[in-house]
C-alpha positions, 0 to 999 in steps of 0.5 A: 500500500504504501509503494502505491501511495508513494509512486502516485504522490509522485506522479502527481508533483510537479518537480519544477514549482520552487520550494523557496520564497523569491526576495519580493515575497520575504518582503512581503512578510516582513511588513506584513501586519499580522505577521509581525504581530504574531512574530513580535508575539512570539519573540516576547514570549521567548525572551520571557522564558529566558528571563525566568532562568530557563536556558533550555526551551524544552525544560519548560514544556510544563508552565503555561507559558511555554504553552502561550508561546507554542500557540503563538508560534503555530499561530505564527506559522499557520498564517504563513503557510495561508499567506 
């Protein structure tokens, strides 16, 4: 099942789309409003968790900020991926 499932994904891309964003859309996202909220958003929560003496992000998976800032930064991604 999975050869058949892998020999039609592959016959269903298209090898020649580019995978990277060109220099005008990287522009776009860095003045994009949302974007830059959701960014800012997520590079505060980060800096606080920083601050709270936890050098290491994943030694934080237990406090509700380390959960504010996973949602900020699949938020984040998320309108990316829409954008």
């Amino acid at each position: 099942m999975m050869q058949k499932m892998t020999r039609l994904v592959s016959l269903t891309v298209d090898f020649n789309v580019s995978t990277k964003l060109s220099k005008k859309q990287k522009a776009e996202f860095r003045i994009h409003s949302k974007i830059l909220r959701l960014s800012n958003r997520n590079k505060t929560l980060t800096a606080q968790l920083k601050l709270q003496s936890y050098r290491l992000i994943s030694i934080t998976k237990e406090t509700s900020l380390y959960n504010q800032k996973m949602k900020a930064q699949a938020r984040l991604n998320s309108y990316k991926v829409r954008l």
